[in-house]
N, C-alpha and C positions, 0 to 999 in steps of 0.2 A: 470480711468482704474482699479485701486485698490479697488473701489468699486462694479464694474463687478467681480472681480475675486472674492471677497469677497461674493458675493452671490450666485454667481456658487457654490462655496466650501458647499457653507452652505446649498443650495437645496441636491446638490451631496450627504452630511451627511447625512439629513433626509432620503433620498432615502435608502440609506446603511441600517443606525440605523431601517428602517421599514422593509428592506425586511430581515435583519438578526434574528428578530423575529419570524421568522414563516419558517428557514430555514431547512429543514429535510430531502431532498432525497440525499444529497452528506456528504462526509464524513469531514468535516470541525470540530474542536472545536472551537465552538465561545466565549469559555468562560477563556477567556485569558486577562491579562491585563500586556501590558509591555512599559507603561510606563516610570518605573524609566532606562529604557537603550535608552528612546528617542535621549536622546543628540548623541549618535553616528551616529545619520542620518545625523550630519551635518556634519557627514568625509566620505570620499572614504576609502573604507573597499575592498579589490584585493587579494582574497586567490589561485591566478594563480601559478601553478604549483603542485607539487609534497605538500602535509600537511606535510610533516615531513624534509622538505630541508626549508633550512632558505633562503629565494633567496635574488635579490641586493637591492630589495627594501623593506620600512618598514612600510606601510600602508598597514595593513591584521590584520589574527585572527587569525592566523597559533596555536598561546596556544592552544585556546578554544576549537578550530576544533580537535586535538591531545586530548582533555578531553572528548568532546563526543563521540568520536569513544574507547577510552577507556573503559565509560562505556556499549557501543555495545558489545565491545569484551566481556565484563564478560556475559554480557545477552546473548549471543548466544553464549558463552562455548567455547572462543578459546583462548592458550596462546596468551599473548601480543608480544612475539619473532615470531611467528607464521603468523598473521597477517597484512593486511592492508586494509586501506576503505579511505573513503572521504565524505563531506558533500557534496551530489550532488544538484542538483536545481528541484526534484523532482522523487517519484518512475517509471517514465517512463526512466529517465537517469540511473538510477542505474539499471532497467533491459535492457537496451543497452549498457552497459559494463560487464554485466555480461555473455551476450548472444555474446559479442566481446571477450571476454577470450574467453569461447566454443573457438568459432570459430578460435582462433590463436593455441590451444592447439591441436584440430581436424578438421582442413579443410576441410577434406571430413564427417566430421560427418552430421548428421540429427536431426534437432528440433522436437522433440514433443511435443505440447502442448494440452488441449482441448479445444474445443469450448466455453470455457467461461474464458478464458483467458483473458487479458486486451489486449487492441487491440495494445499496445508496443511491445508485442511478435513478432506479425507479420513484424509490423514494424521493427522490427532489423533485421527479415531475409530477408528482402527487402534491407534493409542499409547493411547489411554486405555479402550478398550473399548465405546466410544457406539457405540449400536444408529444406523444412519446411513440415511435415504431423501434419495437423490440426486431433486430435483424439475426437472422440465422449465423449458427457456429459452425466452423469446418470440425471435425475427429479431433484434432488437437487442442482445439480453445479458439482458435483465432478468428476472425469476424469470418464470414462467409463476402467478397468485395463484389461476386457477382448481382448477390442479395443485395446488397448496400444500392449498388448501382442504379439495380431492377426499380430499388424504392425511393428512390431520389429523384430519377427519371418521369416517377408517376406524378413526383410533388416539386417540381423545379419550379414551382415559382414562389416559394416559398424560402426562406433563409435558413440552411442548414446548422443545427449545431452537432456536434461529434461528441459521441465518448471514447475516446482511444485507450486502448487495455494495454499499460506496460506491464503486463505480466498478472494474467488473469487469477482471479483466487481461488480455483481448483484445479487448475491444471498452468497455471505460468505461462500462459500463452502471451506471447505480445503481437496484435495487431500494429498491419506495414503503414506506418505514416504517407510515406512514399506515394504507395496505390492508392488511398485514399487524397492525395493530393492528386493524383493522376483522373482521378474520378470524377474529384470537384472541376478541375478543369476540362473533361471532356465533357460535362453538360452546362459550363461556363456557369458554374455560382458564383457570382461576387461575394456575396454576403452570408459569409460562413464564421461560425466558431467552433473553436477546437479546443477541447479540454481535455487532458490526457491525466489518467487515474492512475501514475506510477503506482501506489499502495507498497507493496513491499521491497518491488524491483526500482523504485527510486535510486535506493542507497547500493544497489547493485549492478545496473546495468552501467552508469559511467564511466564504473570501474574498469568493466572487462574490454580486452583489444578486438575487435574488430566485430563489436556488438553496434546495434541500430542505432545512430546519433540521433536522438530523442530530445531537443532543445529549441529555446527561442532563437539560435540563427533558423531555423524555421516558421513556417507562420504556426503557430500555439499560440494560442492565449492563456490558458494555466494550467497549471501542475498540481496534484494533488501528489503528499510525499510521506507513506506513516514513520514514525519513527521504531518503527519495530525491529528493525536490522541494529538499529544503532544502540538500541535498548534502553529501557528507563522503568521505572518500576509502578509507572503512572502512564497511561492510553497518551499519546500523544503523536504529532505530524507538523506538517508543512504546508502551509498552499503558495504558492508564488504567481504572478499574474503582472500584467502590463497595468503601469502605473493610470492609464489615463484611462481605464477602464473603472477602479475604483470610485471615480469622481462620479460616477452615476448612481451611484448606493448611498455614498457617504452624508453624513447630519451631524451640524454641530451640538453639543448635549453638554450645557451649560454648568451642569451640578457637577459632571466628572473632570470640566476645564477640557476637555478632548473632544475628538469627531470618531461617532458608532460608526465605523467601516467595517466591522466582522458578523458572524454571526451571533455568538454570544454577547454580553455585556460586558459581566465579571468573568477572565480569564484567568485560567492557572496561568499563576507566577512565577511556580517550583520548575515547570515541565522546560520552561528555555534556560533554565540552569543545568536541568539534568544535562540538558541536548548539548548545550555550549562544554560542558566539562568532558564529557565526551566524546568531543569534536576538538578540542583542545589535547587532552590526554592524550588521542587517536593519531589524530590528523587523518589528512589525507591518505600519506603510503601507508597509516595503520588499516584502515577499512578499505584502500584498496588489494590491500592483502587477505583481508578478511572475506571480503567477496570474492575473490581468487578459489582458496581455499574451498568457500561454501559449493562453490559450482564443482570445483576438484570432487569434492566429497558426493555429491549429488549425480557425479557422472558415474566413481567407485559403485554406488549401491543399484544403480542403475544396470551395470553390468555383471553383477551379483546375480541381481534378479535375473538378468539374460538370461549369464551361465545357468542357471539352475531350471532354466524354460520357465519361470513363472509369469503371467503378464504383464507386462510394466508397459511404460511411455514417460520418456523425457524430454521434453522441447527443450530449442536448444538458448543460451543463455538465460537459464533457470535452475532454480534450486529447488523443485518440486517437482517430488517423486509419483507417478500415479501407476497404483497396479490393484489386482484383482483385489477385491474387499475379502478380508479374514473373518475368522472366525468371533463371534463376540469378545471372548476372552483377552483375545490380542487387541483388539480396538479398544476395549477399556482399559487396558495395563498401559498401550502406548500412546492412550488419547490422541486416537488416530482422528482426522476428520474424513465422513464418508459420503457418497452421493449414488443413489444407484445402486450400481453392482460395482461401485471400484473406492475405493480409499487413497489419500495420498500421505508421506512424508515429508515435509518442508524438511530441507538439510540446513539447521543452523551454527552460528559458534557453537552450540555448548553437544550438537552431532556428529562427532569425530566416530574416526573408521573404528576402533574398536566398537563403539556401540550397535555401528551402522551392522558388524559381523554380528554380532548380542542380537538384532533386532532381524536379521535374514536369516539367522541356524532358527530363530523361533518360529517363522513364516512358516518358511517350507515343511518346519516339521509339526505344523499345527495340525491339530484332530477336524475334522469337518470340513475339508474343502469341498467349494461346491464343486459340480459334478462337472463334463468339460463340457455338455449342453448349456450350462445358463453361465460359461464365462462371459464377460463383456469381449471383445478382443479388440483387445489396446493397441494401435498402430505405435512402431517403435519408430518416431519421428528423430531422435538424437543421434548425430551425426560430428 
């Protein structure tokens, strides 16, 4: 029996180790090693309840979870008295509690989001019951503000809540805070909420210099944040939110000794370890070097593409590559993601310029391009 399962295991690895090679339309860093915290896999790790209540029992990460969200709070500009968050089990949970505040703050409010939202948006106004206007996308991802406007205008008297896209998930678009503040105040909404969906562009946009300051010196009310830049080998994220917003969700729950503020019960325990060692190992000037890099690398392959006239588009502080949809061949080998008529590249740690050259000689020289009628043509927005 042990030697069945010992070869299962072992086909399984190879399968991994091969297709992580050639891994490039999802946003994963593969280039992670955490090893030296393997041992804790052989405990139950239960961070249920509230991150900041000590509950009855004492198998959890409750410290490490309190350090990462720590250092969230300085990267997105909020007092530590101010705040709270949690390590959620990925950016789709962290914006269904973010879009659950909305909702308990403004019952009758109205979601807006636009058409290139991540498809959690919708999903929370399904789970929570938010009256929802899906608003049009400009060519590159970003909200359309005129649309936005048009549709706020019709419902002004109702309490706005926002989904703002740092960095859309097929195309990296980020939607202007700014104009949408410019918007709420020229049809004078008081009573607005804003929830911003960093997802990948969390752990990248802070980094880079003279990118959109995306924080609570702003009015935001939260953050959804994935951990997927930062890497870990289990779905995980961020959500950060204003403290006195929480109090409207929160129950005390007597059996765990804590208060249910999140959306699960029982939370991974392992994932704010990953993230803390990580964040420790790293630091700061590591991942903002690392985001440097990413966008370096994602502007190279960008202009690859140019060179060679293939269609491409790259918004600008992003690390997603969008150009003409290949032939099947190449989208199965590079586990591209597609939509339409076009495909994109996420450029991560582990898509350095040699691969980037490995994965453009194969484009251009692929068999079956479509024909130059049914291109999409991708407006070259990167500048």
């Amino acid at each position: 029996m042990l030697d069945t399962v010992s070869k299962e295991l072992a086909i399984f690895w190879q399968q991994i180790e091969e297709r992580s090679q050639f891994h490039a339309g999802y946003p994963y860093n593969l280039s992670c090693d955490f090893s030296y915290i393997n041992k804790f896999f052989n405990f139950l790790l239960n961070n249920a309840g509230d991150p900041y209540i000590e509950p009855s029992f004492g198998l959890h990460s409750r410290k490490f979870e309190q350090e990462v969200l720590s250092f969230f709070a300085q990267l997105y500009k909020i007092p530590e008295n101010e705040f709270w968050g949690y390590v959620t089990a990925g950016g789709t949970e962290g914006n269904l509690y973010g879009i659950l505040l909305a909702r308990e703050i403004y019952p009758d409010g109205i979601l807006y989001s636009s058409q290139d939202s991540h498809y959690s948006i919708a999903k929370a106004a399904r789970l929570f019951g938010v009256q929802h206007q899906v608003i049009n996308s400009q060519i590159n991802g970003e909200i359309s503000y005129e649309h936005l406007s048009q549709t706020i205008q019709q419902n002004s008297h109702k309490p706005v809540i926002i989904n703002l896209n740092i960095g859309t998930t097929v195309k990296g678009a980020i939607d202007n805070l700014d104009k949408i503040l410019e918007i709420l105040k020229y049809h004078q909404i008081k009573d607005y909420y804003i929830h911003c969906d960093a997802a990948l562009s969390g752990m990248i946009l802070p980094f880079l210099d003279h990118a959109p300051q995306i924080n609570f010196q702003k009015p935001i009310d939260s953050v959804a944040i994935s951990g997927k830049f930062i890497g870990s080998p289990i779905p995980c994220g961020v959500v950060l939110t204003k403290k006195k917003w929480v109090e409207k969700v929160e129950t005390m729950i007597e059996y765990i000794g804590s208060k249910d503020t999140t959306i699960l019960g029982s939370r991974n325990g392992h994932t704010p370890l990953i993230l803390w060692y990580a964040l420790k190992t790293k630091g700061y000037e590591g991942f903002a070097q690392e985001a440097k890099t990413c966008i370096q690398n994602a502007q190279y392959l960008f202009q690859q593409l140019q060179l060679r006239e293939y269609p491409c588009m790259l918004n600008k502080f992003s690390n997603t590559v969008v150009f003409q949809k290949p032939n099947q061949v190449l989208i199965k080998k590079w586990q591209l993601a597609t939509l339409d008529n076009f495909a994109h590249l996420i450029v991560m740690q582990n898509i350095d310029r040699q691969k980037i050259d490995t994965f453009v000689n194969e484009l251009v020289l692929q068999e079956g391009i479509l024909p130059e009628s049914e291109y999409l043509h991708l407006q070259p927005v990167f500048s």
